[in-house]
N, C-alpha and C positions, 0 to 999 in steps of 0.2 A: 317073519312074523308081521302081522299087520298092525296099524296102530289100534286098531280096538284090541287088539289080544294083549298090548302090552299094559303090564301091572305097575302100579307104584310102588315108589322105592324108599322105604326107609331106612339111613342113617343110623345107625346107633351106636355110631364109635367113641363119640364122647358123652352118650347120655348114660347116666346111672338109676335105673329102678326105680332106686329109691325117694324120687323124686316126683314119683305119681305119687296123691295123693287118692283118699276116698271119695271124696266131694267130686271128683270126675273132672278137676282142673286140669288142665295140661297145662305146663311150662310153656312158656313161649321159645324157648331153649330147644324144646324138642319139635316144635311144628318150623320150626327152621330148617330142618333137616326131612322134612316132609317132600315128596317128589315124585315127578311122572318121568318118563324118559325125554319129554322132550321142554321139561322147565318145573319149574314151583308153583304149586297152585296159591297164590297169594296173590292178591288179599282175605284173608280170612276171619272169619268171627264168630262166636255165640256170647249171646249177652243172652241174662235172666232177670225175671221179676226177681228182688231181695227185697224190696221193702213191702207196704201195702195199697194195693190199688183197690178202690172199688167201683163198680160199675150201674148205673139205674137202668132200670130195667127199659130196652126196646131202645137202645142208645149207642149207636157207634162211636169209640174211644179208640186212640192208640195207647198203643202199651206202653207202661214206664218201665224200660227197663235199663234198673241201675248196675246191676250185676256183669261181671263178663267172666267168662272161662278163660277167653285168650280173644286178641284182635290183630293181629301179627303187623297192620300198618297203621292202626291209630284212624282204622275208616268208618267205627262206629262210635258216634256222640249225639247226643240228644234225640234220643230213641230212634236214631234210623243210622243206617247202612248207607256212604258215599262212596264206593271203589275207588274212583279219579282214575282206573284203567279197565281202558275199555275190552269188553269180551265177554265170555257167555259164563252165568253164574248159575249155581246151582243155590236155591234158599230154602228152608223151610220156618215154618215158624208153629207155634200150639198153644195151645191154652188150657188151664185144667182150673176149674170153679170149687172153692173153699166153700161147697152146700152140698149138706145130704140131702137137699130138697129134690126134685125132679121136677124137668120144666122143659117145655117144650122145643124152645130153639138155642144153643150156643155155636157161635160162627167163628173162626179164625180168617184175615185173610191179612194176602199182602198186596200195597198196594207201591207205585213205580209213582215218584214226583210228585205225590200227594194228591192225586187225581183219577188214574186209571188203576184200575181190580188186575191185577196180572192170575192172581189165585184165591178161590175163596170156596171152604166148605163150611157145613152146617150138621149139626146131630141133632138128636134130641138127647138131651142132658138126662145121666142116669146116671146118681150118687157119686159125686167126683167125677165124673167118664172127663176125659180130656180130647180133644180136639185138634187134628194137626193138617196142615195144608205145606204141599212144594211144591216149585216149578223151575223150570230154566229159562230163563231169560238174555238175552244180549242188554247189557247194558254201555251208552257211551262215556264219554267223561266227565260228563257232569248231573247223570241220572244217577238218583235218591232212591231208598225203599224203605217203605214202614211194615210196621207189625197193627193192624185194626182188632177190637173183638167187641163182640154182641153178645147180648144175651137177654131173655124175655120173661125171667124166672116173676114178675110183676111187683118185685122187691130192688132195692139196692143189693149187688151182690158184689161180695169180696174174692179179688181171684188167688188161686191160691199158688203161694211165693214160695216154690222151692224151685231150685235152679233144673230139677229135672221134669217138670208138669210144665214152666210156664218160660217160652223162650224162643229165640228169634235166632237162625244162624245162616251162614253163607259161607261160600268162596268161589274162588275164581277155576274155573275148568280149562284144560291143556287140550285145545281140540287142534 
C-alpha cells in the first residue's frame, strides 16, 4: 500500500459517545487519539466567532475569534494560529454576515505573518451566503496565520457568531 492510500486511524478504546456533544465540540480527549499511520496530525484547532463583531463597510479586519472547538497544543491565541512545528498545514477559514441585505462583495482570506495573502475568495453576498477559503501551506517555526474579512454592503455590518458560519481551523499534515 502506498502512502496516499493509507487511511487515518482512530482510537476509540477509551472514548465513550457520550461525550460528543451537539454544538460539534470535540473533546480534546478524543483528538488525541486522532492518527495517520505514520504520526498525529497535531497541532490542531478551530476557533469561532462567539461574541460580536462588526465590520464598516470596504474595510479589511481580522477576525475576533474568541470561541474554540478544540486546540490540542495551546497554538491559537489572539486571533491567530502559531504551530511552533514546522510542516505543511492544511487551514481553512469562513465567514457568514448577520444581513438579509445583498451586497455586492464579502471576502474571506488568510493571511501568513500578517503580511502576505496565502488564500483569499470573494462572492457576492446573498441573504446570509457565507464564504469559505483553504489552502496548504509549509509553515516554519515561527510563521503566524490570521483569519481577515471584507465586506462592501455600504453600512456597518455584523458578522454573524455561531460556531458553524464563522470560523478559522487548521492542523498539521503527515506527509
Amino acid at each position: 500500500m502506498t502512502k496516499a492510500h493509507k487511511l487515518a486511524r482512530f482510537d476509540t478504546t477509551n472514548i465513550n459517545p457520550a461525550t460528543l456533544d451537539a454544538t460539534g465540540t470535540i473533546p480534546t480527549a478524543l483528538l488525541d487519539h486522532i492518527e495517520t499511520p505514520d504520526g498525529v496530525n497535531t497541532p490542531m484547532f478551530r476557533s469561532f466567532l462567539s461574541g460580536q463583531q462588526q465590520v464598516a463597510s470596504s474595510t479589511w479586519v481580522r477576525a475576533t475569534l474568541e470561541g474554540e472547538s478544540y486546540d490540542t497544543n495551546n497554538k491559537f491565541a489572539n486571533n491567530r494560529f502559531t504551530p511552533t512545528v514546522a510542516g505543511y498545514y492544511y487551514l481553512k477559514a469562513q465567514v457568514s454576515w448577520a444581513s438579509l441585505n445583498d451586497f455586492n462583495m464579502s471576502v474571506v482570506r488568510i493571511r501568513i505573518n500578517g503580511t502576505n495573502t496565502l488564500a483569499e475568495k470573494s462572492i457576492e453576498n446573498d441573504h446570509y451566503n457565507g464564504v469559505d477559503v483553504s489552502t496548504i501551506v509549509y509553515a516554519d517555526v515561527d510563521d503566524y496565520f490570521e483569519m481577515e474579512i471584507y465586506q462592501n454592503s455600504g453600512v456597518v455590518t455584523s458578522v454573524n457568531n455561531s460556531a458553524n458560519n464563522t470560523y478559522f481551523m487548521g492542523f498539521r499534515l503527515i506527509i
